[in-house]
gemmi code that builds the backbone of each chain (N, CA, C; Angstrom):
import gemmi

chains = {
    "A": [
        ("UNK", (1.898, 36.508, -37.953), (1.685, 37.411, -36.821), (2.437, 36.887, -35.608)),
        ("UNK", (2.823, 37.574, -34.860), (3.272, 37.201, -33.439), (2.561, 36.559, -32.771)),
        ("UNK", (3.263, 35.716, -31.863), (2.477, 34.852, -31.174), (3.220, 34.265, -29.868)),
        ("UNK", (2.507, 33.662, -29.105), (2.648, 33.154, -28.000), (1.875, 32.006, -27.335)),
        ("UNK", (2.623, 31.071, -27.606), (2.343, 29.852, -27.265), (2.924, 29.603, -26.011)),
        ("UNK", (1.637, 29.095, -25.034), (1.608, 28.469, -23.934), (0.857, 26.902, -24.086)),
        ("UNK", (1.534, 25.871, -24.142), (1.134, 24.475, -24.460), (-0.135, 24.127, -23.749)),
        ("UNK", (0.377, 24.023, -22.227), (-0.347, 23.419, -21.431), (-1.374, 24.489, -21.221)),
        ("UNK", (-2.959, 23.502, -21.200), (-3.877, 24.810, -20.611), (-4.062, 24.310, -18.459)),
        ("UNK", (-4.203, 23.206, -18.917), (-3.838, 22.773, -17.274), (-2.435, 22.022, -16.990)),
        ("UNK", (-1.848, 22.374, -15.364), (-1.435, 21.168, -15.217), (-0.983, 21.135, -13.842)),
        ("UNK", (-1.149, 20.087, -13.690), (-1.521, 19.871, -11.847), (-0.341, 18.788, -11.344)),
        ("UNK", (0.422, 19.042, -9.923), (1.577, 19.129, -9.761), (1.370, 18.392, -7.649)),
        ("UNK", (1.641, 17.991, -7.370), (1.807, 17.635, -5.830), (2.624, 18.367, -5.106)),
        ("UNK", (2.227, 18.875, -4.229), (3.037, 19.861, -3.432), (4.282, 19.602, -3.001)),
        ("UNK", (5.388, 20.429, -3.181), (6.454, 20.027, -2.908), (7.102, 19.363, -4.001)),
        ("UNK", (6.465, 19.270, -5.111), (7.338, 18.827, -6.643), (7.652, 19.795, -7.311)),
        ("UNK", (8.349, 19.495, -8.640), (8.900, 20.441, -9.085), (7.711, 21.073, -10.343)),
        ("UNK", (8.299, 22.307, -10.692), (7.288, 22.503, -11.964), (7.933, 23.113, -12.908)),
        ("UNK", (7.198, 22.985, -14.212), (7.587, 23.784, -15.202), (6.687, 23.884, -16.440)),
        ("UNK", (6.682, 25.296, -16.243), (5.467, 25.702, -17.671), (6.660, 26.085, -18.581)),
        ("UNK", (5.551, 25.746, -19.647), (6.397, 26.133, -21.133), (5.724, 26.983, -22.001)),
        ("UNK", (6.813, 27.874, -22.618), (6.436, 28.834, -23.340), (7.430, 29.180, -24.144)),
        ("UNK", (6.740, 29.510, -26.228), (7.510, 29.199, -26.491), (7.208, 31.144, -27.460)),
        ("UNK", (7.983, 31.384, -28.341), (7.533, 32.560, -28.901), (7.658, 32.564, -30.619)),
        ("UNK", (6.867, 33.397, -31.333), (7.251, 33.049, -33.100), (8.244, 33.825, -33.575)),
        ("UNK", (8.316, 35.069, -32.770), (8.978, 35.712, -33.840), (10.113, 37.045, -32.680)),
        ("UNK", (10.775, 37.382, -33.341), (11.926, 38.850, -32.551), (13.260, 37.922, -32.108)),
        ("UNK", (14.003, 39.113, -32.890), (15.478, 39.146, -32.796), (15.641, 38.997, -31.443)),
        ("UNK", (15.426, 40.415, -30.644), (15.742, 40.475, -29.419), (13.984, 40.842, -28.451)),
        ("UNK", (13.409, 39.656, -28.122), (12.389, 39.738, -27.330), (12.263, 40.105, -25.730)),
        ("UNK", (12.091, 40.933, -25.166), (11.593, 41.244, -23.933), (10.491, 40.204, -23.086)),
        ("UNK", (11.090, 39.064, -22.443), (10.040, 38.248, -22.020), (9.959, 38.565, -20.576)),
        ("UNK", (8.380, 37.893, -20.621), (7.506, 38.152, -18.876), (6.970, 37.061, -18.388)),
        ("UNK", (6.941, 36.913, -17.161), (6.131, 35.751, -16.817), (5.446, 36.480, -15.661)),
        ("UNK", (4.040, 36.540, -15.908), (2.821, 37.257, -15.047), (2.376, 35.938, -14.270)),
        ("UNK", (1.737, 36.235, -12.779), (0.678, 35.344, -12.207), (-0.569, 35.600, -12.034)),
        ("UNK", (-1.911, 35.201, -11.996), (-2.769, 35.870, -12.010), (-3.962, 34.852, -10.854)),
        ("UNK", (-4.113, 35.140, -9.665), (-4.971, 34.669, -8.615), (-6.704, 35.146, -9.696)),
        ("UNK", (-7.456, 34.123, -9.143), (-8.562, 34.411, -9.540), (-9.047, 36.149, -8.902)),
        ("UNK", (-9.839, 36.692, -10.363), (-10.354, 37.897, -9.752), (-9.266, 38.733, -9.322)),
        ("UNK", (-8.302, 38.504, -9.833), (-6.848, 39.501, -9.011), (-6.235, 40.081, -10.924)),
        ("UNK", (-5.963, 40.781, -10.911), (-4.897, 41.806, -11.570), (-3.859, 40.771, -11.578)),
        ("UNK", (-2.676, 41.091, -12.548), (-1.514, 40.035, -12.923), (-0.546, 40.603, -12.178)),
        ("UNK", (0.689, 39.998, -11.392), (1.741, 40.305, -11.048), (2.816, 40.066, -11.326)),
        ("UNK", (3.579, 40.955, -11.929), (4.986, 40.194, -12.445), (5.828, 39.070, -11.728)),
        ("UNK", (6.420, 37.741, -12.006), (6.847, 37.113, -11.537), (8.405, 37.565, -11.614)),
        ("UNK", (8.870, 37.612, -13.328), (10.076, 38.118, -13.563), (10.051, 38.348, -15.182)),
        ("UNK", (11.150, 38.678, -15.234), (11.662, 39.428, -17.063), (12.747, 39.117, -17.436)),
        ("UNK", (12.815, 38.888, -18.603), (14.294, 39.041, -19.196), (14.413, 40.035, -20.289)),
        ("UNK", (15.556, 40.658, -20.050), (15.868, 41.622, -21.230), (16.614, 41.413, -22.386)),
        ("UNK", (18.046, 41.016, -21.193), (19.144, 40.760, -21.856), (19.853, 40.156, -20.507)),
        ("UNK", (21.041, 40.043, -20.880), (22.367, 39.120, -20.160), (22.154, 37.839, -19.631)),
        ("UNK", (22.583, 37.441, -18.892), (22.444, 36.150, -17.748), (20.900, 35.154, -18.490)),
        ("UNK", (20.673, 34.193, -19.216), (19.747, 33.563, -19.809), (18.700, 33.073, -18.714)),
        ("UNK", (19.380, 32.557, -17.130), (18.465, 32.160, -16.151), (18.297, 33.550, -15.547)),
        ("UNK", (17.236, 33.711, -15.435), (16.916, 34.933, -14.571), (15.637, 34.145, -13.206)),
        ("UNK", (16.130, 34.887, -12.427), (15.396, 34.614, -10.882), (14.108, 35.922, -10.923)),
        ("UNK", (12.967, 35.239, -10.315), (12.091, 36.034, -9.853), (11.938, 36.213, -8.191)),
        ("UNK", (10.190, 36.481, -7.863), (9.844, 36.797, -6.429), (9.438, 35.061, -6.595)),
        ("UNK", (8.890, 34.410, -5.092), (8.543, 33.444, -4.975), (9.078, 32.480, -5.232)),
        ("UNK", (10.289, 32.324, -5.529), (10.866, 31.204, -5.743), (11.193, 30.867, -7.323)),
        ("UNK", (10.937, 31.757, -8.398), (10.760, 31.300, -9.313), (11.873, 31.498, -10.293)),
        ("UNK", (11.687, 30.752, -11.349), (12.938, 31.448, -12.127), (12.388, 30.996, -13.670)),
        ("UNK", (13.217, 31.299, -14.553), (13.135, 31.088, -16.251), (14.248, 30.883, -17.043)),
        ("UNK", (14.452, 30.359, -17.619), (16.165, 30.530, -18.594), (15.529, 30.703, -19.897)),
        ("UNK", (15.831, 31.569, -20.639), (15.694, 31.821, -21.728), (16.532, 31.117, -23.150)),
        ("UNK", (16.131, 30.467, -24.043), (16.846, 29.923, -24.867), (16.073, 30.017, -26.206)),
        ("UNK", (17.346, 31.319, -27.333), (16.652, 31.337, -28.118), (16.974, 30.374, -29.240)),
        ("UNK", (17.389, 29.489, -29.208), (17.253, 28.506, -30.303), (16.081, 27.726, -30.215)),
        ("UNK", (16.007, 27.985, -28.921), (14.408, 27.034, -29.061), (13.306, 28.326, -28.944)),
        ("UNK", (13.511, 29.612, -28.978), (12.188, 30.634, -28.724), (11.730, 30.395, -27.966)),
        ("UNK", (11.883, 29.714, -26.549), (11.619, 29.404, -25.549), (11.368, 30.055, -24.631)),
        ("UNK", (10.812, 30.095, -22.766), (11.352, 31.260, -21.589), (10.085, 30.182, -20.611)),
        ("UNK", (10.908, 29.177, -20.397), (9.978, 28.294, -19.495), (10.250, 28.620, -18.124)),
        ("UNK", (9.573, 28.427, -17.485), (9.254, 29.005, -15.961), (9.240, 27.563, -15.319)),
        ("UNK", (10.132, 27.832, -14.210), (10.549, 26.862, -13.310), (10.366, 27.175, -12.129)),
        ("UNK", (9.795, 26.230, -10.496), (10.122, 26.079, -9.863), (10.582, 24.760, -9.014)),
        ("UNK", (11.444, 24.760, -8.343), (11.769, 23.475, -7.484), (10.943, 23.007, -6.480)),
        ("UNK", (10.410, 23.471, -5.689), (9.181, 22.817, -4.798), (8.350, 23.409, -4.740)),
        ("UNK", (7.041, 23.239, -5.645), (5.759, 24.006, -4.931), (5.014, 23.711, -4.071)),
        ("UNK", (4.555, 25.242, -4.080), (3.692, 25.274, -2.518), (2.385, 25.113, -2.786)),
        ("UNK", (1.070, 25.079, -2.219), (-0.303, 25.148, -2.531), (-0.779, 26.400, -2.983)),
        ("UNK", (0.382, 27.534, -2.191), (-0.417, 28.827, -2.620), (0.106, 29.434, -3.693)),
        ("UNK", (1.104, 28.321, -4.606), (1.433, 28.980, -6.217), (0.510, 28.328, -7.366)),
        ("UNK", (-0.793, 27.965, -6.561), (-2.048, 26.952, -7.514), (-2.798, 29.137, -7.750)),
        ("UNK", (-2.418, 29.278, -9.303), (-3.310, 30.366, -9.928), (-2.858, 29.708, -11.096)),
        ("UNK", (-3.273, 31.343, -12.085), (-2.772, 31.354, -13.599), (-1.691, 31.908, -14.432)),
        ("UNK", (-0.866, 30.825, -14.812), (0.072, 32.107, -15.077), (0.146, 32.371, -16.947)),
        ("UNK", (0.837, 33.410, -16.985), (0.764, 33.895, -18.466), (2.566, 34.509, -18.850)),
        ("UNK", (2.139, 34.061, -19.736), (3.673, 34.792, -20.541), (3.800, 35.416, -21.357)),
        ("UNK", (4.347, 36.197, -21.314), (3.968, 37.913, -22.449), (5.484, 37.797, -23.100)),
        ("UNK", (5.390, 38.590, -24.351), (6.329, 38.837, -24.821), (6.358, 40.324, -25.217)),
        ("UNK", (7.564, 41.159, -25.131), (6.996, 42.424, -26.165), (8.405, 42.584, -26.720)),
        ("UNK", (8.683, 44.004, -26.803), (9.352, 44.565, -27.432), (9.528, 45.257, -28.799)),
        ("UNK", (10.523, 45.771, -30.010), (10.017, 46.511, -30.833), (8.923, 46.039, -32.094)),
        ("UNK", (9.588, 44.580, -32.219), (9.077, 43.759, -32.921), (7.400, 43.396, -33.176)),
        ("UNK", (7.179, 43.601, -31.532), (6.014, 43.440, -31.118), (5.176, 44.907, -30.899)),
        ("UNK", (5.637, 45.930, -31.890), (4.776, 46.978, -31.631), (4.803, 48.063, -30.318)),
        ("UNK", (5.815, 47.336, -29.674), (5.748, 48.219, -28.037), (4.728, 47.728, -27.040)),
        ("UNK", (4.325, 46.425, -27.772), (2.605, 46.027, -27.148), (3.606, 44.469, -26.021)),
        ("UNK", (2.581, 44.045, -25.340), (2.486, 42.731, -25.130), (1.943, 41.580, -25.204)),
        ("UNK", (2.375, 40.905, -25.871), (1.828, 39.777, -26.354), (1.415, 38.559, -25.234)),
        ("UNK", (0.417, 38.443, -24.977), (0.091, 37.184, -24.182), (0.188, 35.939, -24.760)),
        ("UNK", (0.653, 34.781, -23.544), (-0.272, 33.451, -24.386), (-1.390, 32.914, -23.546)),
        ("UNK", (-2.120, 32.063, -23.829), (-3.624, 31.799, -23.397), (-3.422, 31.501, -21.838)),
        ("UNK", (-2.573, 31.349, -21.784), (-2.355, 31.051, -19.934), (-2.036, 29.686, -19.066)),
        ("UNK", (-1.682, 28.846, -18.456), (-1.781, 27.719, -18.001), (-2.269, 27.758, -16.583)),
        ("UNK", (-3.218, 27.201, -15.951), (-3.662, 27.003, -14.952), (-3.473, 26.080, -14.244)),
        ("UNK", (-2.693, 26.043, -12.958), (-1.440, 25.293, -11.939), (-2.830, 25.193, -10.891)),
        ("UNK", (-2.620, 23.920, -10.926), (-3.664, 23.460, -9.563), (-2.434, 22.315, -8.630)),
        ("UNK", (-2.243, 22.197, -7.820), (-1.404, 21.580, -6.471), (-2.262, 21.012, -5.595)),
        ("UNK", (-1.884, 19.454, -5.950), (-2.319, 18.855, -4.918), (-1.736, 18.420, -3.532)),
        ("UNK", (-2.511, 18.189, -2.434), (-1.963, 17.968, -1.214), (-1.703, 16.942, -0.784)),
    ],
    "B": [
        ("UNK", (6.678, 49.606, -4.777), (6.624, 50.931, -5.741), (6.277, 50.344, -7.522)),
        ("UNK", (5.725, 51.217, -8.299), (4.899, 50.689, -9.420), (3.637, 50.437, -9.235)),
        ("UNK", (2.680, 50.851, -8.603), (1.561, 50.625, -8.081), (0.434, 51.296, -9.120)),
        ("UNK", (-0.303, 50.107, -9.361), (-1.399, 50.749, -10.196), (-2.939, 50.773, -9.851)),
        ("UNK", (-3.575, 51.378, -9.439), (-5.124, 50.948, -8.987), (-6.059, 51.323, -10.484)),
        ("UNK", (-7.361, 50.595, -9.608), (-8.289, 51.105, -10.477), (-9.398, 50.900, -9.276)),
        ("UNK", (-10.499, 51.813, -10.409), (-12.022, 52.049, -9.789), (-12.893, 52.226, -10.332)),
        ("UNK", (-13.884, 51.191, -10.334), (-14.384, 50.937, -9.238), (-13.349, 49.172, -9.330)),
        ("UNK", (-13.580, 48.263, -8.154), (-13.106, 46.879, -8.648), (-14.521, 46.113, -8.968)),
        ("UNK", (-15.461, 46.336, -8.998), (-16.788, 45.778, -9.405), (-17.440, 46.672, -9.646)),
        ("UNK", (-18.253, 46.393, -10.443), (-19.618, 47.588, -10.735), (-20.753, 46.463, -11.796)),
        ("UNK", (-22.295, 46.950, -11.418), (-23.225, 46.308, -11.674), (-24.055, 47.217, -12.726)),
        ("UNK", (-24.417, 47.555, -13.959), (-24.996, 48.400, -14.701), (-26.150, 48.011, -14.999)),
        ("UNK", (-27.145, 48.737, -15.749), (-28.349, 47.903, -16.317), (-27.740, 48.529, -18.169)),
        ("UNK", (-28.627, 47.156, -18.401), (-27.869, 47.596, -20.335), (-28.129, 49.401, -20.557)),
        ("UNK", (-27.531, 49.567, -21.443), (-27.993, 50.990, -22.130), (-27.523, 52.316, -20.978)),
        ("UNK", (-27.140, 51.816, -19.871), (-25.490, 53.088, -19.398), (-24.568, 53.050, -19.829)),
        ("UNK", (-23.939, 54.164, -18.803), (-22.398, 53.828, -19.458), (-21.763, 53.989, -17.994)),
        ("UNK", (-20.520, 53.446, -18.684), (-19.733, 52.882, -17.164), (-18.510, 53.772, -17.164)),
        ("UNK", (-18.076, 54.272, -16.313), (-16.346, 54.639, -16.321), (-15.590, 54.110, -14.974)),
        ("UNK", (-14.316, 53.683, -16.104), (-13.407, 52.804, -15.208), (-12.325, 53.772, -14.899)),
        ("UNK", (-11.734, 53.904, -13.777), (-10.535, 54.533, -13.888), (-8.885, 53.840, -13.354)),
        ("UNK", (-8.351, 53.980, -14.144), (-6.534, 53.787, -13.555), (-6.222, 54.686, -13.334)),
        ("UNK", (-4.682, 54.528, -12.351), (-4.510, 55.325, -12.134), (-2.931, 54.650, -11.671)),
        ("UNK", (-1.477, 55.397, -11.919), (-0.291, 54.759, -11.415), (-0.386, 56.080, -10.693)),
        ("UNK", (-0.082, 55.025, -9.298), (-0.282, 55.983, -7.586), (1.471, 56.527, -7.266)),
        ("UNK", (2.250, 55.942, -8.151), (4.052, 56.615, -7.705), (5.046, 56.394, -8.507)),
        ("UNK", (4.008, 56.603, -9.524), (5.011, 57.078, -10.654), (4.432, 57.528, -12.301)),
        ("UNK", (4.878, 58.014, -12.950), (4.036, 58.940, -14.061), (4.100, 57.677, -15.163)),
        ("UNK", (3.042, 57.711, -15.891), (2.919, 56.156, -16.578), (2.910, 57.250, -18.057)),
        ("UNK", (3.809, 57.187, -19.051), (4.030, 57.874, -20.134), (2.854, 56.994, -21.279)),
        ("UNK", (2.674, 55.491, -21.042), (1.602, 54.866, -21.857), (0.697, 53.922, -20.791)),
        ("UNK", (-0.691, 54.065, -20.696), (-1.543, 53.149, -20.524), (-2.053, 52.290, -21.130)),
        ("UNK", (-2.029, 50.574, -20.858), (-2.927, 50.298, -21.783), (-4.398, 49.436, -20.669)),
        ("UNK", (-5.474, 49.173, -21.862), (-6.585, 48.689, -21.753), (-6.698, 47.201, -22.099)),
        ("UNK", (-6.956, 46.369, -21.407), (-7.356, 45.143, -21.617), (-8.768, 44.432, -21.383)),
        ("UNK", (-8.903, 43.695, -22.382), (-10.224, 42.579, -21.560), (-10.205, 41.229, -21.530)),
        ("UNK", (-10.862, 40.782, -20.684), (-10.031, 39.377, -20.262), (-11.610, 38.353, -20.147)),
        ("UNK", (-12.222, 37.142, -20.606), (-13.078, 36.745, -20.886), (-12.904, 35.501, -19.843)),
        ("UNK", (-13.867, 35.076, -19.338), (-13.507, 34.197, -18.189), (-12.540, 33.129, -18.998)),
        ("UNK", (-11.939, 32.244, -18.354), (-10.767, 31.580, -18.626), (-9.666, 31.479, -19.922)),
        ("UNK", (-9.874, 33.038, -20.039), (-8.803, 33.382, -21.415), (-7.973, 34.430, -20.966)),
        ("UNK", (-7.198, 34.509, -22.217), (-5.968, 35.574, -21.998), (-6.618, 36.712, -21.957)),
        ("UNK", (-5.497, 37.647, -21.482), (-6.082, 39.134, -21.897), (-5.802, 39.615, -23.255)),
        ("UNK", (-6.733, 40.390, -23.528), (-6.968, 41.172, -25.178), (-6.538, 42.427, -25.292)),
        ("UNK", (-6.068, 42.933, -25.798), (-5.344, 44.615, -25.616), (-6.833, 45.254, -26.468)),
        ("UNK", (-6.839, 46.381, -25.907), (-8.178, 47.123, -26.382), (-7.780, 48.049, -27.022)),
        ("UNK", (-6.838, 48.582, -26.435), (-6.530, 50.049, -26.817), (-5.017, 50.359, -25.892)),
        ("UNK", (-4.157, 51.664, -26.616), (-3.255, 51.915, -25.924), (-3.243, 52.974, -25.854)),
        ("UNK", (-2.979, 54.124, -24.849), (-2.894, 55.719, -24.547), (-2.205, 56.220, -24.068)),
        ("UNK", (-1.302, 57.348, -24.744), (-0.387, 58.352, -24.223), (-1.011, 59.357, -23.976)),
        ("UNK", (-0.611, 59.981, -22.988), (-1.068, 61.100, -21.842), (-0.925, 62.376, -23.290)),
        ("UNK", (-2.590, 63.232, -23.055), (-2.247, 63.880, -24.185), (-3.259, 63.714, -25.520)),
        ("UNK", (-2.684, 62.575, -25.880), (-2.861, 61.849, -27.633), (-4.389, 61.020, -27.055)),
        ("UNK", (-4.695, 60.665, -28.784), (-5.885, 60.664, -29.049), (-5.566, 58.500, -28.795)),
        ("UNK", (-6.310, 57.860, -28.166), (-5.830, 56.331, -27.939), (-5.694, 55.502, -29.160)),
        ("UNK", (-5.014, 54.890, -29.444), (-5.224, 53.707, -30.712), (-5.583, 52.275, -29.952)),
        ("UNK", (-6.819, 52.142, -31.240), (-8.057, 50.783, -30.650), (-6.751, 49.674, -31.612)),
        ("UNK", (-7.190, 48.892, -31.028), (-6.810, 47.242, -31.976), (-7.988, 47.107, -32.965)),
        ("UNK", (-7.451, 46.446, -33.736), (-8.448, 46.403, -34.971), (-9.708, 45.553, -33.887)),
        ("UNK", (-10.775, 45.537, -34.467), (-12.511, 45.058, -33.600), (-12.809, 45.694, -32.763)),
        ("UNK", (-12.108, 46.432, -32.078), (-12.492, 47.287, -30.961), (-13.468, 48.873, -31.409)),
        ("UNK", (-14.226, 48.418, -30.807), (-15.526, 49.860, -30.978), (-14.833, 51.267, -30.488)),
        ("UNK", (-14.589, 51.908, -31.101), (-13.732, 53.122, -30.559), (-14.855, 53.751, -29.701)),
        ("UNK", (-16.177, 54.351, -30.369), (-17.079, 54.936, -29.982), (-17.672, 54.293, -28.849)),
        ("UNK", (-17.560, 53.341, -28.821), (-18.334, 52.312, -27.445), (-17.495, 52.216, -26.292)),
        ("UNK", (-15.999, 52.405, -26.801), (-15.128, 52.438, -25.491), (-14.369, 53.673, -25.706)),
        ("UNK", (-14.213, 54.347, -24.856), (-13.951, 55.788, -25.113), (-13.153, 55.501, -23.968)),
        ("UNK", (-11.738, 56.524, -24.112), (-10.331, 56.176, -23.535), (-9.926, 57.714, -23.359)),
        ("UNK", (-9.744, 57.613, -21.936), (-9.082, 59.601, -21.966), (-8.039, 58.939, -20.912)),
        ("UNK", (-6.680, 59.882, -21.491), (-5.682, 59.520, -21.043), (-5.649, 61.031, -20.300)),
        ("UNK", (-5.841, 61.926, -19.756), (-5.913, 63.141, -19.282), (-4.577, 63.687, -18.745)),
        ("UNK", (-4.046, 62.645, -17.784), (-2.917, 62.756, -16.793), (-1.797, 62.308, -17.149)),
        ("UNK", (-0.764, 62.120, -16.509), (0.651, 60.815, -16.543), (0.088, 59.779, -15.621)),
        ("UNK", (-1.240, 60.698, -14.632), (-1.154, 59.233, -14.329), (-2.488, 59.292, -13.560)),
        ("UNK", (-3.420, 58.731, -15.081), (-5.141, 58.736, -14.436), (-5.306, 58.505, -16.469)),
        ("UNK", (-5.837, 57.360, -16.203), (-6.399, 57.427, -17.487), (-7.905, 56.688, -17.448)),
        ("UNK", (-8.615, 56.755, -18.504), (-10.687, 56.491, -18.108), (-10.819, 55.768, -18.742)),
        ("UNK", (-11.868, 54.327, -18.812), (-11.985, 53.827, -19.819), (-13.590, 54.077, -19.414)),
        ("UNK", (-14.644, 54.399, -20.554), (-15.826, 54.939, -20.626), (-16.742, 53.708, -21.487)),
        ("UNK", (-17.630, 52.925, -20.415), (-18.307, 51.824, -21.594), (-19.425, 52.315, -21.782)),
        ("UNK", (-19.662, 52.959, -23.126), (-21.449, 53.416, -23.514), (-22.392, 52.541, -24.139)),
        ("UNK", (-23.275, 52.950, -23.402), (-24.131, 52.196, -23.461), (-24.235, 50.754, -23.628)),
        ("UNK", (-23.763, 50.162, -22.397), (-23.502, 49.113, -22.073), (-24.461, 48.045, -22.367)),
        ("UNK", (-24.092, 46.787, -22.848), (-24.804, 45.630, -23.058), (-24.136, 44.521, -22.284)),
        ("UNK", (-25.523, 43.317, -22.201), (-24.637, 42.475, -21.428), (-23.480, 41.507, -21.897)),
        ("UNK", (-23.474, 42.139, -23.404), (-22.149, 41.417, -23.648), (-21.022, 41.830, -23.463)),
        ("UNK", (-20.454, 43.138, -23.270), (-19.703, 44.136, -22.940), (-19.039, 43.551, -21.177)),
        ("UNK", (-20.130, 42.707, -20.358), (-19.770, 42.148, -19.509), (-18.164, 41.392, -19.214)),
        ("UNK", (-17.479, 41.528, -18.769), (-16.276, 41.500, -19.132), (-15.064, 41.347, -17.097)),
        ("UNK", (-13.895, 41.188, -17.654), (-13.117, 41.823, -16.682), (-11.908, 42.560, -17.463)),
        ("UNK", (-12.323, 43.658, -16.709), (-10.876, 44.900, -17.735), (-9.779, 45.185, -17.061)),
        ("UNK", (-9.069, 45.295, -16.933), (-7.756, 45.257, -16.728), (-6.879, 46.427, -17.090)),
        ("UNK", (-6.096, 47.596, -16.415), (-5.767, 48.264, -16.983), (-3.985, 48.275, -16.657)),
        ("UNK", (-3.020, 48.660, -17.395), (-1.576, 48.550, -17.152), (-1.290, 49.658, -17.519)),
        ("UNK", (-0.131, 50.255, -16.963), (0.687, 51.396, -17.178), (1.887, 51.102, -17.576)),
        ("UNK", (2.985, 52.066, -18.480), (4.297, 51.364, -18.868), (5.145, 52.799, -18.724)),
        ("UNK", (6.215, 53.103, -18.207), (6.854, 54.319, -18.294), (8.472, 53.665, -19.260)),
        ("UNK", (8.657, 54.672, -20.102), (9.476, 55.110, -21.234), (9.017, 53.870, -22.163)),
        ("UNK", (10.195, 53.159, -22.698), (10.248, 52.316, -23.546), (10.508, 51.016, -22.909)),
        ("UNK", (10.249, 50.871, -21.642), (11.059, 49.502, -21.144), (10.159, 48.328, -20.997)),
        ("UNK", (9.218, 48.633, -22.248), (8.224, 47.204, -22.414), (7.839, 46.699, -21.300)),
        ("UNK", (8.160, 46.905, -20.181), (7.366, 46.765, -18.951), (6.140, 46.991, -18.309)),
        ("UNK", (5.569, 46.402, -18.015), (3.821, 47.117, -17.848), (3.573, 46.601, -16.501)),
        ("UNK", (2.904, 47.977, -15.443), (2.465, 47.884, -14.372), (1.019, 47.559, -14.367)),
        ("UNK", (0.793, 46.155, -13.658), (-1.022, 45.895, -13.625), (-1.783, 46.453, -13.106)),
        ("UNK", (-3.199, 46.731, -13.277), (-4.082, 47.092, -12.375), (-4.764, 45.829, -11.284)),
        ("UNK", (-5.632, 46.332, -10.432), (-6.275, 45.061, -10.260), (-7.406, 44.042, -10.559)),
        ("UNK", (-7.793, 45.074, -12.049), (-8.764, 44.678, -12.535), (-10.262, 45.198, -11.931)),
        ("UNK", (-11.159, 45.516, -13.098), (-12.623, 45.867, -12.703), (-13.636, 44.867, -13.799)),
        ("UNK", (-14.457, 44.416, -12.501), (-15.822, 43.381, -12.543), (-16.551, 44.021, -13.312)),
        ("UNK", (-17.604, 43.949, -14.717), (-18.212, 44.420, -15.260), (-19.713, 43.946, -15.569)),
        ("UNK", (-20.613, 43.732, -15.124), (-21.677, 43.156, -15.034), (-22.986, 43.960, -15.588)),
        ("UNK", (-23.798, 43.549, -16.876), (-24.235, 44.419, -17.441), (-25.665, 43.203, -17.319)),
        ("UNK", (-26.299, 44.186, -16.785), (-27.929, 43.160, -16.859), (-29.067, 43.721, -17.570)),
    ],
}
model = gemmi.Model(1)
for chain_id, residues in chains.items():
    chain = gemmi.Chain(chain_id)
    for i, (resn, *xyz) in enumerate(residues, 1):
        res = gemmi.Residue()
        res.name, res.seqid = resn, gemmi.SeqId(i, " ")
        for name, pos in zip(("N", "CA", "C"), xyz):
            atom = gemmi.Atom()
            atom.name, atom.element = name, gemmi.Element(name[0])
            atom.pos, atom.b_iso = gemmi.Position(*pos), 0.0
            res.add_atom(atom)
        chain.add_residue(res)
    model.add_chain(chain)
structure = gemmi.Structure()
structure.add_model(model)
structure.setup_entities()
């Protein structure tokens, strides 16, 4: 079955360091990846996507992802965080492969210390 | 722009009602909705998916009859919890997706509290 692996369930970072969640995927030729944020009690907001072309793609907030499918990969990067990028984030996958659906993974939860 | 609400964002039931949630994409016509539920510190679960029109398809475990899904509009769809228990307690989540571009607009989620 499809899947979506997110490694880390926590991981906690000093403000102003760098970060990076990982996420990796099982299965699709050509996957449609997402990287959602999710504030407690808040609805998810897209960070960014990849479809196709350019492998690093830039989001809102500073963020970005490079996609690499030899490794089924779409890790989410930023260069200095702030305190107020401490939520949850999630990484979806879809596309045809995936039913037209989106596939979550369990989520990693970014706490920043001061 | 892509804006999705829902309503109520909390609601408090006693077991054995029923609840209706509504989405709704406020500026732009959402050709598929879907339904999620999200369990405190887990992913979200797809419940069900609905085209404006058509009859919804549940994910396999999902109670069709217990969650009842009217997609009515392009852009207003219901999610109906009957006769609610407090396990049904939940946070639901609803997304909209227009054409095929695997993209999904969030809601902001509704509090479900069944006592």
């Amino acid at each position: 079955a499809q899947s979506v692996t997110q490694p880390d369930i926590h991981i906690t970072v000093s403000e102003g360091a760098s970060l990076e969640l990982r996420c990796n995927y099982s299965y699709g030729a050509t996957p449609y990846l997402f990287w959602y944020v999710q504030s407690p009690g808040q609805g998810l907001q897209l960070l960014l996507k990849y479809f196709s072309g350019d492998t690093l793609v830039q989001g809102i907030k500073g963020f970005e992802a490079e996609f690499k499918r030899s490794q089924s990969s779409f890790n989410l990067r930023k260069p200095s965080v702030h305190w107020s990028d401490a939520a949850e984030y999630f990484c979806a996958v879809g596309g045809m492969e995936y039913g037209n659906k989106l596939v979550f993974g369990a989520g990693t939860i970014l706490r920043v210390k001061s | 722009g892509a804006v999705v609400s829902q309503h109520p964002s909390w609601v408090i039931c006693k077991s054995g009602t029923s609840v209706k949630i509504e989405c709704r994409s406020l500026d732009f016509q959402a050709t598929t909705m879907f339904w999620y539920r999200q369990f405190p510190k887990q992913s979200l679960m797809l419940m069900a998916t609905s085209n404006e029109g058509s009859k919804a398809t549940y994910e396999q475990g999902v109670e069709k009859d217990k969650f009842l899904i009217n997609h009515a509009s392009l852009t207003l769809s219901t999610l109906t919890v009957t006769s609610a228990h407090p396990e049904d307690s939940s946070f639901y989540i609803c997304s909209a997706g227009v054409g095929t571009s695997y993209e999904q607009y969030f809601g902001p989620g509704t509090r479900l509290t069944v006592t």
